[in-house]
N, C-alpha and C positions, 0 to 999 in steps of 0.2 A: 504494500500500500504506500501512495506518496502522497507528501504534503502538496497542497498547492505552491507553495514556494519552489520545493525542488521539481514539480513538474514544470514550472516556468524557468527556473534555472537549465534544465536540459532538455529544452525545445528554445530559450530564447526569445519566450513570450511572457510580455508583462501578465500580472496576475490579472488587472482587469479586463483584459483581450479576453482570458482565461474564461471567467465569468460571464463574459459577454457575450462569448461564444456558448456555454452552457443555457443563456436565457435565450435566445436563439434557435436553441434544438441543435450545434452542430457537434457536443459535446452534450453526452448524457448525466444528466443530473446526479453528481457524485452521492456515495454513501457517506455518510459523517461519524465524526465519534461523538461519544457522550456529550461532552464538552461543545461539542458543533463545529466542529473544524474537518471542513473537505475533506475526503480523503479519494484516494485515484489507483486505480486500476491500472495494470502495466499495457493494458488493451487501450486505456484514456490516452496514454503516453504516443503511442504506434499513433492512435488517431489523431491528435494533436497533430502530431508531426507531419502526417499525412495533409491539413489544413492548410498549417505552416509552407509545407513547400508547393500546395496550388496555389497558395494568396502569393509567393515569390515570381511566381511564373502567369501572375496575371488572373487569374479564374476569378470572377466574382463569388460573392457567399452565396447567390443561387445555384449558379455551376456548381461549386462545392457538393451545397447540398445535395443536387440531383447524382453526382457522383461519389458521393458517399453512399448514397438510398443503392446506389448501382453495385456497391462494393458489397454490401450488409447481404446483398442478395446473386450471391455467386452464379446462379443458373441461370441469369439475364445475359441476353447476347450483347457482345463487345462492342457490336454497331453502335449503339446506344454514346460507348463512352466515347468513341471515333467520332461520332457526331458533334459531342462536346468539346472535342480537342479542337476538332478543324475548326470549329464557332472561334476557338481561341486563338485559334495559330491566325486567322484571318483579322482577327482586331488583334492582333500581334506586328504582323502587315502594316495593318492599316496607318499605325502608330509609329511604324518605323517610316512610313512615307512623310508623315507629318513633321517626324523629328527632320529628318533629313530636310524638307523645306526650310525650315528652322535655321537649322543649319548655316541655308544658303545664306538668309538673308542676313544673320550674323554674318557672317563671311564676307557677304556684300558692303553692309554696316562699315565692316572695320574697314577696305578697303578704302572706300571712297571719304575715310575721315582725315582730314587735312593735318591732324594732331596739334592747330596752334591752340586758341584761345576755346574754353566751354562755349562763350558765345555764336563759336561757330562751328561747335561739333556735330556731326554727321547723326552720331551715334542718338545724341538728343534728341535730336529733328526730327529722323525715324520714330524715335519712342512716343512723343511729342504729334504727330499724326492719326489724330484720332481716325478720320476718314479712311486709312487701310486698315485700320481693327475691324472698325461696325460692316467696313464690306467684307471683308475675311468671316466676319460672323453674320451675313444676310441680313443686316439692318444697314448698309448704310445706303446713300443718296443714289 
């Protein structure tokens, strides 16, 4: 049995995530001792961990759940979890497109910045444009 401290100790999740995830459903409501202090399962630990490394790799806490409902029930076909991956791998993608824009335009930024006076940095000016935000984000003019 573990405390909630050392299960956050070797997973590297703070205790309230812990919890959080418990009032959630993605972590089953521990056994307690007398006293009322958590106690965890070496199966709590595996799962955790199992969280841990989809929330690293992107998955949302629905995904999760839907892939953990998938694990709890071993005779369910693999399609299922392939489904959820490619969902992920695809706004995986999508995100690295985004950065890479990003990217450019920092790239661009620094380029075309003349480095004398703030008054006439490049870098501002960009920033300072509101009108490529709101159309980048469908509101502007």
């Amino acid at each position: 049995m573990l405390a909630i401290g050392t299960l956050a100790k070797r997973t590297g999740t703070k205790v309230q995530t812990i919890r959080y995830y418990e009032q959630i459903g993605l972590l089953p409501e521990p056994g307690r001792t007398e006293g009322g202090q958590r106690r965890y399962e070496y199966a709590d630990l595996d799962r955790l961990a199992f969280v841990r490394h989809a929330r690293q790799l992107g998955f949302t806490l629905e995904a999760i759940r839907e892939l953990l409902d998938l694990s709890d029930n071993p005779s369910r076909s693999c399609a299922e979890v392939d489904l959820i991956a490619h969902r992920q791998l695809k706004e995986v993608e999508a995100r690295i497109v985004r950065l890479e824009a990003l990217r450019r335009e920092l790239k661009r930024m620094l380029r075309e910045c003349s480095r004398d006076t703030v008054s006439d940095c490049r870098v501002l000016e960009v920033l300072r444009d509101h009108s490529a935000c709101l159309a980048d984000h469908g509101t502007g003019a």
